[in-house]
C-alpha positions as CSV (number, residue, x, y, z in Angstrom):
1,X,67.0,128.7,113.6
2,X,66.9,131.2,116.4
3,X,63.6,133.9,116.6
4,X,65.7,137.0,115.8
5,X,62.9,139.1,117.2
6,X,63.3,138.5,120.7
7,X,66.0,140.3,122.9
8,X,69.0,138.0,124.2
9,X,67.2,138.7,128.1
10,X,64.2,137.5,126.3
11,X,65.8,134.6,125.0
12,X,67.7,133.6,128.4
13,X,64.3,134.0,130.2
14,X,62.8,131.5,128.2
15,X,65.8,129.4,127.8
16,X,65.7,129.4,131.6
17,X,62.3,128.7,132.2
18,X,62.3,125.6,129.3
19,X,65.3,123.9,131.4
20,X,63.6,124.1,134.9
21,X,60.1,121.3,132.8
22,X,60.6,118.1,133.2
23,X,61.1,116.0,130.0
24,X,58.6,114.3,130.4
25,X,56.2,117.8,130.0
26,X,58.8,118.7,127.3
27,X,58.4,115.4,124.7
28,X,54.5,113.7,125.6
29,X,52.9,117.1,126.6
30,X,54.2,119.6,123.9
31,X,57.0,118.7,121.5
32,X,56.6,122.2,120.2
33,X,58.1,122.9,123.2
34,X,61.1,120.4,123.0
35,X,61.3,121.5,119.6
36,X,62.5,125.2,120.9
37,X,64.5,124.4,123.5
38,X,66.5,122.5,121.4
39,X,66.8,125.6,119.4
40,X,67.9,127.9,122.2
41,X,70.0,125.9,124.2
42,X,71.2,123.3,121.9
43,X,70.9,119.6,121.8
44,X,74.3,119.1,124.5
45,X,72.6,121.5,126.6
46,X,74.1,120.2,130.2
47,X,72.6,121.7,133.6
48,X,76.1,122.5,135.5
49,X,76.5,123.8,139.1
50,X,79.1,124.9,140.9
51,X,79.2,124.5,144.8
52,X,81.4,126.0,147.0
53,X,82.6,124.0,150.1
54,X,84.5,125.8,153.3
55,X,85.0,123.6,156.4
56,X,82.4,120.5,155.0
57,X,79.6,123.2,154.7
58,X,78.1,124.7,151.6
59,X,78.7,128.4,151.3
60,X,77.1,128.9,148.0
61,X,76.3,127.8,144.6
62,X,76.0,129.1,141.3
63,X,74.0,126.8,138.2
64,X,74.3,127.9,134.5
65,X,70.3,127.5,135.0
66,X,67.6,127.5,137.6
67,X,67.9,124.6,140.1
68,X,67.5,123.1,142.9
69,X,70.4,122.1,145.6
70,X,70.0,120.0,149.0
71,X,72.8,119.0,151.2
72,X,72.8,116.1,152.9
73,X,75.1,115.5,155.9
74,X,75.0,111.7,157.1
75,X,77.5,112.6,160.5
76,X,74.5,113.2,162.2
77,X,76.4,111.9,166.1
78,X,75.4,114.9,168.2
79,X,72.5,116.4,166.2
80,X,68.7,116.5,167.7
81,X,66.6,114.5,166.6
82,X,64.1,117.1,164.8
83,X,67.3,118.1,162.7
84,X,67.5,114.5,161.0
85,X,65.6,113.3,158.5
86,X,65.6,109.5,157.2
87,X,66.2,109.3,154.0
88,X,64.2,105.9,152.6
89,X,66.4,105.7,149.3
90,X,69.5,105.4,151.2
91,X,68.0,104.0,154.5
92,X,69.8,106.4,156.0
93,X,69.4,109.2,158.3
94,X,71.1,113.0,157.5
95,X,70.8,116.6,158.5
96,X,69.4,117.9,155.2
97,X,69.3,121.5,154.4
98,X,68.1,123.3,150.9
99,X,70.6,126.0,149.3
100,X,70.3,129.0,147.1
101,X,71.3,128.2,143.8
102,X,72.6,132.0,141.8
103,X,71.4,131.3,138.3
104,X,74.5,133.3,136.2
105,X,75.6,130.9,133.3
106,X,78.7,132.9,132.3
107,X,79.8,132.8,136.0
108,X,79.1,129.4,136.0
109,X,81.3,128.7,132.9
110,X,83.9,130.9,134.0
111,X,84.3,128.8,137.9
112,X,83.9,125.6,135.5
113,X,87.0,126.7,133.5
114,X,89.1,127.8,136.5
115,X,88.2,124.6,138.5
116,X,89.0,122.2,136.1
117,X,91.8,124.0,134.0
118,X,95.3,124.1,134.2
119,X,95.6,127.1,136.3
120,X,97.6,126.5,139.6
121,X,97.7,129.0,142.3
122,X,100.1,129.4,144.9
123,X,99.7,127.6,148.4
124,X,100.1,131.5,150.1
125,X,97.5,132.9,148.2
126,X,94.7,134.1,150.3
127,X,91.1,133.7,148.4
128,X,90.1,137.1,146.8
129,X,86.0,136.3,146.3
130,X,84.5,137.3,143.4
131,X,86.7,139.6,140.7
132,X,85.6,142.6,139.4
């Protein structure tokens, strides 16, 4: 049962800030907790995030919630030294660099639907951005 006395901003904002807990703060700390954002967002609540790729880089990305995004590029042949970082779970080195993530969950479910529909566009037409 949703609290019908809260605004649907106020309901997003704590939505939003009950997906960026850890479970682990959500179930042994305060099931009270769990307990509502289970009720706001749903039990098949599913973080999504969009990322938008031009040329191998990241240009942007847009979450259907608050989150974090790092890039990690492994062709690291040419880059300095103080660019790379090793990272121990791969044993690996990469150029690693931490994106913006736009929190906008109907524009995230709106680039979900157009990237994985059936829509086709036609190999001459030039990207537009963002509609109106």
């Amino acid at each position: 049962m949703k609290p019908y006395l809260l605004s649907e901003e106020m309901l997003g904002q704590i939505t939003s800030l009950l997906d960026q807990a850890r479970p682990e703060q959500l179930v042994l700390k305060a099931p009270a907790l769990a307990l509502l954002r289970s009720t706001l967002s749903g039990d098949s609540f599913v973080p999504m995030i969009y990322v938008g790729i031009h040329g191998g880089h990241i240009q942007g990305a847009t979450g259907n919630c608050e989150m974090r995004l790092v890039g990690g590029d492994y062709d690291t042949e040419g880059s300095a030294a103080s660019e790379r970082r090793y990272l121990k779970a791969f044993h690996s080195a990469a150029i690693t660099v931490e994106h913006q993530v736009l929190a906008d969950p109907k524009m995230c479910k709106a680039l979900f639907e157009d990237a994985l529909g059936d829509a086709s566009i036609p190999d001459d037409q030039p990207a537009k951005g963002i509609a109106p």
